[in-house]
C-alpha positions in Angstrom: 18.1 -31.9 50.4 20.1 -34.5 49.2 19.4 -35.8 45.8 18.9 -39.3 46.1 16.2 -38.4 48.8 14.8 -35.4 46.2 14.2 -37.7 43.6 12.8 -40.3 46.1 9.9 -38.0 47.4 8.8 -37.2 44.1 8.5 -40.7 43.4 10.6 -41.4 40.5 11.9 -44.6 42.6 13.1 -45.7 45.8 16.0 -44.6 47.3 17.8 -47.6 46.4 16.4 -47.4 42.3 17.3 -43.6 42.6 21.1 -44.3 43.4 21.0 -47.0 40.6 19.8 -44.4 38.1 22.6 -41.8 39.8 25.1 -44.2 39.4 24.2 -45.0 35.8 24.6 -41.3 35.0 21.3 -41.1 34.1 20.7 -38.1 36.2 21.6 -34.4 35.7 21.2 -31.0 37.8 21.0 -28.2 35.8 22.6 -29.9 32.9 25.3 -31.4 34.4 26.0 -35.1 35.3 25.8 -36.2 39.0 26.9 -39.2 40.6 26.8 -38.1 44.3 23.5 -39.4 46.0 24.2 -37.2 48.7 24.7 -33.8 46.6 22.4 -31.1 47.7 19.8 -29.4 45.3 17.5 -26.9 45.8 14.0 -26.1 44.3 15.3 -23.5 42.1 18.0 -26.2 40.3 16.8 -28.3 37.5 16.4 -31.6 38.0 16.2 -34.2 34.9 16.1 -38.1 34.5 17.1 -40.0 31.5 16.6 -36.5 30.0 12.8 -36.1 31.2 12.9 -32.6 34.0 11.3 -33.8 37.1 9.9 -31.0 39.2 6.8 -30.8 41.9 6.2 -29.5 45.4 7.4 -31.6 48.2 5.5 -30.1 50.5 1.3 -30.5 49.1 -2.1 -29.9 50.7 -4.9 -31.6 48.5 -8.7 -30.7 48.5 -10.6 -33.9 47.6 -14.1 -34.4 47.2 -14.5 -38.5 49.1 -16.3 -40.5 47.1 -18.5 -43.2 49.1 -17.3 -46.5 50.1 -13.5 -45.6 50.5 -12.1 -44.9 54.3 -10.3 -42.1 55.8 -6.8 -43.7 57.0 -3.3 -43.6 55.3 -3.4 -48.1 54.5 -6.1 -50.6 55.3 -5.1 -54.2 54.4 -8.3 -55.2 53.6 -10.0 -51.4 53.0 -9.7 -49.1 49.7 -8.3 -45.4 51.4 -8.4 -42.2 50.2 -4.5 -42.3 49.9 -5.3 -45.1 46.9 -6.9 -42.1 45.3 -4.2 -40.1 45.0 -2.0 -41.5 41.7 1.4 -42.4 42.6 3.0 -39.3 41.2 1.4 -36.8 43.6 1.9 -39.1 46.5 4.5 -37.5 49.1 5.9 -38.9 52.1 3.8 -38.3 55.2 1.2 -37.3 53.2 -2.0 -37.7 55.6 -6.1 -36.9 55.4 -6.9 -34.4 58.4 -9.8 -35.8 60.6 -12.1 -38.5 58.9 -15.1 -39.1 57.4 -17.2 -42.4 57.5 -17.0 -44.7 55.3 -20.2 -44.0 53.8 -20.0 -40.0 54.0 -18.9 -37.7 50.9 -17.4 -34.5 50.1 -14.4 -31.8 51.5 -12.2 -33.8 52.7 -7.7 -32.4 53.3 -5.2 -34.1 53.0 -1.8 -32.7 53.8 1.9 -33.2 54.7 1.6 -30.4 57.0 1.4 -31.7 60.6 1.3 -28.4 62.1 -2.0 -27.4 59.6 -3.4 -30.8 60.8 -3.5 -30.0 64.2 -4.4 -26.5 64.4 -7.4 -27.6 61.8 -8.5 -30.4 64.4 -7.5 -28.5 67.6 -10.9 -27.9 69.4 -9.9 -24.3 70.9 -9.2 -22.8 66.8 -13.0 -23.4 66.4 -12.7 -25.0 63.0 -16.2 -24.6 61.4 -17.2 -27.8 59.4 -20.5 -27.8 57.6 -22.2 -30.9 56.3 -25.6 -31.3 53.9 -27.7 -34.4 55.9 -30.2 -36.2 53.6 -33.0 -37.6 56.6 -35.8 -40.0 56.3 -38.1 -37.3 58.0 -38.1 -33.4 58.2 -37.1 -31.6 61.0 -39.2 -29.8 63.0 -38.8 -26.3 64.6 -38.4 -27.4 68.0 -35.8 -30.4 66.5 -33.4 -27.4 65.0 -33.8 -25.8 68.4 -32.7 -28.4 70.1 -29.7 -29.2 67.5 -29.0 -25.4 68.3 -28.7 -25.7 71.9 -26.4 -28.3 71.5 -27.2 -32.0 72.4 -26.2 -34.3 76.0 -24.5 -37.3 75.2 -23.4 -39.8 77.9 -19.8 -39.0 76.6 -20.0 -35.3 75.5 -22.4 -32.4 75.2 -22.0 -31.1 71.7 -21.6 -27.6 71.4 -24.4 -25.7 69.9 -24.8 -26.4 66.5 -26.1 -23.7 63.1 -29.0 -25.9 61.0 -30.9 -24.9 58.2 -33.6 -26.5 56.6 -32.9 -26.6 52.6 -35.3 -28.9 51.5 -38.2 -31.3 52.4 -35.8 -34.2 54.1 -32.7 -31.8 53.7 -30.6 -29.6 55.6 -27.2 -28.1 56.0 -25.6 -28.4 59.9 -22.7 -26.5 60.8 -20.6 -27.9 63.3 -16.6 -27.4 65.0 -15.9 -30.7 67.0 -15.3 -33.7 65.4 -16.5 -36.9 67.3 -17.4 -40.3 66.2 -20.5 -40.2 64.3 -21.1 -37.0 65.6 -23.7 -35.8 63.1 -25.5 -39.1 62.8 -26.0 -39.3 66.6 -27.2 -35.6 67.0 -29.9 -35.9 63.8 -30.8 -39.6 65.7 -30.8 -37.6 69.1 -33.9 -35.7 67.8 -35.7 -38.3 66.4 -34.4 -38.7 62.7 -31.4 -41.0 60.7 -29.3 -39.7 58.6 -29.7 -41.3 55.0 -26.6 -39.6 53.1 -24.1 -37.8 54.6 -21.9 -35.1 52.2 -19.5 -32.3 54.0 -19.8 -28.7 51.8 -17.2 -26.9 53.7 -14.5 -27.2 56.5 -12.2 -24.1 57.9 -14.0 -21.6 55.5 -13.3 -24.0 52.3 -15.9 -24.9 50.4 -15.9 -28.2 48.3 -16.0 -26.8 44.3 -19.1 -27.7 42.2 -16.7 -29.0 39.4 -14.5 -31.2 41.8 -16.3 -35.0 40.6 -16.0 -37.5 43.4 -13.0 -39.3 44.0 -11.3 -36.4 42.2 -8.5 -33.8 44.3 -6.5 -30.9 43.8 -3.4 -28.6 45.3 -5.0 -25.7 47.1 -4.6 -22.5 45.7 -2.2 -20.1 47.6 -5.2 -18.0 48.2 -6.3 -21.3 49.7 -3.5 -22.1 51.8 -3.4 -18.4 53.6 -6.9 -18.6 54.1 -6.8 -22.1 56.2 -3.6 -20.8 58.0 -5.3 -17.7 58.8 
């Protein structure tokens, strides 16, 4: 990759403040001074600015627990995004979140530079399982999880069945694949109860860590990684 572009997508400037600092010999590859924008590095060569090594992955997948009132898209003009979030250091070009939550809703939520991991994880025939803990101003009912179970006619899709368990009074954990607008909300309203807090545990056999505060992310582990590709 060329080096003005390197330096660029780790975010030590723009490409036009990265050629200044080239050009002022302030940068060096593996010790040496470089004034070529254009020379090619590699990840295994040793980048440095004004003395200060600059390294990181150009390539990242983040696991970040979504705090409430921030919205799932890349730039709002008016909106705070989950891209705000991420500090500007670990921000990456095409750096994207995969699906969306509402506004209001919490928890796992990817974010990736990966186009091809997007996809596959939000391709309706890989059968990505995403489960969700729904906070309801009523219990549920036996015959209410049946029917959640069966899966639920819509006048613009039938959802497919779901997996629901009860885990508390007004409480309980729905597992779903698909991904539609207010999917959740509309199949708890469907039966006769409204959603009060919405938080998603897990998504593609991730499950969001207990220590991971909202509004807080991390890389995934490459334990992580295989597991999602797999």
């Amino acid at each position: 990759m060329r080096l003005d572009k390197y330096l660029a997508h780790l975010q030590v400037g723009s490409r036009a403040e990265v050629k200044q600092l080239i050009k002022k010999k302030l940068v060096t590859v593996d010790g040496d001074v470089v004034r070529d924008p254009g020379f090619a590095v590699t990840e295994t060569m040793q980048v440095a600015v004004s003395g200060k090594m600059v390294s990181g992955q150009l390539a990242v997948t983040y696991m970040m627990n979504k705090p409430a009132g921030v919205i799932t898209a890349t730039e709002d003009p008016q909106a705070r995004t989950v891209l705000d979030l991420v500090t500007p250091s670990d921000r990456r070009p095409g750096l994207f979140p995969v699906g969306r939550l509402d506004k209001d809703t919490t928890g796992l939520l990817l974010l990736t530079t990966d186009g091809a991991l997007g996809h596959d994880l939000l391709s309706p025939k890989h059968h990505v399982d995403k489960t969700y803990l729904a906070t309801l101003d009523g219990a549920l009912t036996p015959d209410m999880i049946a029917q959640l179970e069966a899966g639920i006619v819509f006048k613009d899709f039938t959802s497919a069945p779901a997996q629901v368990k009860s885990v508390g009074d007004c409480e309980a954990e729905i597992t779903i694949h698909e991904g539609k607008f207010h999917q959740v909300k509309r199949m708890f309203h469907a039966v006769g109860v409204e959603v009060v807090k919405l938080q998603r545990l897990s998504m593609g056999g991730l499950r969001l860590p207990d220590d991971l505060q909202a509004g807080q992310y991390r890389l995934l582990t490459e334990a992580e990684m295989k597991q999602l590709q797999q």
